[in-house]
Steps between C-alpha positions, in 0.01 A plus 500: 500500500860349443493395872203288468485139527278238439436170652302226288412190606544258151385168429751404216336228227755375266477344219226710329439549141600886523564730847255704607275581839243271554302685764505498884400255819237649755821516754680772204750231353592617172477176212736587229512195223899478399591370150825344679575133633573523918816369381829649591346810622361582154140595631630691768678727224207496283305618792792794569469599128144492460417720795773715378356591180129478612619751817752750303767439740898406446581106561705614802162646688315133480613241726340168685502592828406146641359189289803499280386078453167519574185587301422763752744803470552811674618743242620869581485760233678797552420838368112412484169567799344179539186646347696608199628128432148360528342752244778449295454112518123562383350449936 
């Protein structure tokens, strides 16, 4: 499924003791905790990275979409189904 893409819906908290999903809203927002300051774009790349590792995909397939200074994100993962990404994430 290399052609697959997923589209996730985030709501970024920084500033957490350690990175890690914190569940989902009733309208499917994703709540990932980042152990990163929204300072200089360092939760944004904490977000990237933890996605990457929790998803198995390369940095280059994760990318914010829309939200890139916002708490809400739209993130696109390449190379993963939707479904796939929120298994993966423990949804």
């Amino acid at each position: 499924m290399e052609d697959a893409a997923a589209l996730l819906l985030i709501r970024a908290v920084p500033n957490a003791k350690r990175s890690e999903v914190a569940g989902a809203d009733p309208d499917g927002t994703i709540r990932i905790r980042l152990a990163a300051p929204a300072v200089d774009g360092k939760a944004n790349a904490a977000l990237r990275e933890f996605l990457r590792k929790a998803l198995g995909v390369p940095k280059s397939a994760v990318a914010i979409v829309r939200g890139e200074k916002a708490r809400q994100k739209l993130v696109r993962i390449e190379g993963v189904a939707e479904f796939e990404a929120l298994e993966r994430l423990g949804l």
